[in-house]
N, C-alpha and C positions, 0 to 999 in steps of 0.2 A: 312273231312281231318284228317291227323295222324299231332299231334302236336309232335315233339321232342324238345326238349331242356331245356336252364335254366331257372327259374323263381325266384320270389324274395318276400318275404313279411315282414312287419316289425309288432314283434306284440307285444301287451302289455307285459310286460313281467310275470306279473301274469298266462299267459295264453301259457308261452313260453313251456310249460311240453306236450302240445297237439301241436302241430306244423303244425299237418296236417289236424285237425279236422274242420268242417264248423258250427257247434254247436250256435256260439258266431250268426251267421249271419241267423242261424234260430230263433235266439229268436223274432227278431221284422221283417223280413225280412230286403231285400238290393236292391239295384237296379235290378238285376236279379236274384233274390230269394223270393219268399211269406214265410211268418210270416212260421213257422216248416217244412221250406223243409234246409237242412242245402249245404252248397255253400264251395268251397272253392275259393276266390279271390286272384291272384296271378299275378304281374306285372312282365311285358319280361325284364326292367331295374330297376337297384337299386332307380336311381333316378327316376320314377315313384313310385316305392315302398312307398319312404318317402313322397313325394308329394299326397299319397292317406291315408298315417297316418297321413299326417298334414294337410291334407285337405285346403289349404290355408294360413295355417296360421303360417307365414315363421319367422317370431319376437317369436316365443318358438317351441319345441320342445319335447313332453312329452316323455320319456323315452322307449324305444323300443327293441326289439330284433331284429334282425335284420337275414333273415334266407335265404337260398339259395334251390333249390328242383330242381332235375334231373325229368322230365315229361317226358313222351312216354304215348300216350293216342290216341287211336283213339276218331271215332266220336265226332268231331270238329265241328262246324260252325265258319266260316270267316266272320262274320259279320263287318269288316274292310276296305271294299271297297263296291261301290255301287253294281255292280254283283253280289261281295254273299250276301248283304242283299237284293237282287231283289230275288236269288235263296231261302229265307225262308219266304220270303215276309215277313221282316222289316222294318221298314224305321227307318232314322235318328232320328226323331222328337220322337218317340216310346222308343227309347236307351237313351236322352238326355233327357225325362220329369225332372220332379222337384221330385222324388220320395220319399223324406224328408218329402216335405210339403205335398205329399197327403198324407203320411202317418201322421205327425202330423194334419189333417183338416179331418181324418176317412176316406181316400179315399183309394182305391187300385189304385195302382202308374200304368198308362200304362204301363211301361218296364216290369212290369210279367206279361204278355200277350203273352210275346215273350217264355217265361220259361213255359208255357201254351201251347203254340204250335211244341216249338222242345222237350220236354220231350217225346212229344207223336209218333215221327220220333227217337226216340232212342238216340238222341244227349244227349253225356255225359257233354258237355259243348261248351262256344263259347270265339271266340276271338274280342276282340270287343277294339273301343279307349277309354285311359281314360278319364273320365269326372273331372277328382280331378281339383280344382282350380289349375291355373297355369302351365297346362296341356299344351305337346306339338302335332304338328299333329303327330309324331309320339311314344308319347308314347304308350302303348299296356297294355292288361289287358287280361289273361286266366282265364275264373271264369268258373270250374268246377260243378255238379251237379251231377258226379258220379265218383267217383277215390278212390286208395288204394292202395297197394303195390304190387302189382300182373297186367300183362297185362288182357285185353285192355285196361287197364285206369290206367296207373303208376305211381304216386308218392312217391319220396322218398324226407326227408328233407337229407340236406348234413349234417351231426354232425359226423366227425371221432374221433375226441379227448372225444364224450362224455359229449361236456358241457353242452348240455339243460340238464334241472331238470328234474326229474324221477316222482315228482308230487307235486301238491301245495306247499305243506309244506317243498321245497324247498327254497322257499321267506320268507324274515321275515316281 
């Protein structure tokens, strides 16, 4: 499928100079990414957004950027309803493991199995529900595996005024 529209992510702000980079989620891998493949994760509403920075944990809030990105991207999977996860043959239970813990306990997490299978069908990424604590049925999550500023896989962050930092040593 062709994704269009807004997406949202809130990020550290040390890291607010890359806005579009997947870098951070290559280091240890993520739920749909292995350890050096880099991912960009981007939710369809703001509050999902925050709800996947805070991971649950609604009593603080660490400090964030907070970022908007215009997407146009083909090759999509729908993995948001039963049909398209039957149509790349994923299931539920495959999307929702515990991929923290097999990662902390040395295990590769099922859900990159899935990132195993459609990398190899061309999918530049999927749509899939969020897992963040606190999560509703409909919040959404686009996590790309291949995008850039240019079609078929378009990302742009929104910054007209300019304010993200130009590089680290923008932060003191």
């Amino acid at each position: 499928m062709r994704f269009t529209g807004t997406c949202y992510r809130a990020h550290d702000p040390r890291w607010a100079f890359k806005p579009t980079s997947g870098d951070g989620a290559a280091i240890r891998g993520a739920r749909f990414n292995p350890k050096g493949v880099p991912a960009l994760y981007l939710a369809l509403g703001i509050m999902t957004a925050v709800k996947e920075a805070n991971q649950g944990f609604g009593h603080r809030i660490d400090p964030c950027v907070l970022c908007s990105y215009d997407i146009d991207c083909e090759d999509v999977a729908d993995l948001t309803t039963e049909e398209g996860r039957d149509a790349y043959s994923v299931s539920m239970e495959e999307m929702a493991c515990s991929w923290a813990m097999a990662l902390a306990e040395g295990r590769r997490p099922a859900s990159w199995a899935i990132y195993d299978r459609l990398i190899l069908r061309g999918t530049a990424g999927i749509l899939v529900p969020s897992f963040a604590p606190g999560a509703e049925e409909d919040d959404r999550n686009l996590v790309l595996w291949a995008w850039g500023p240019h079609p078929p896989h378009r990302v742009m962050v929104n910054d007209p005024s300019g304010r993200l930092p130009r590089d680290q040593l923008s932060w003191s």
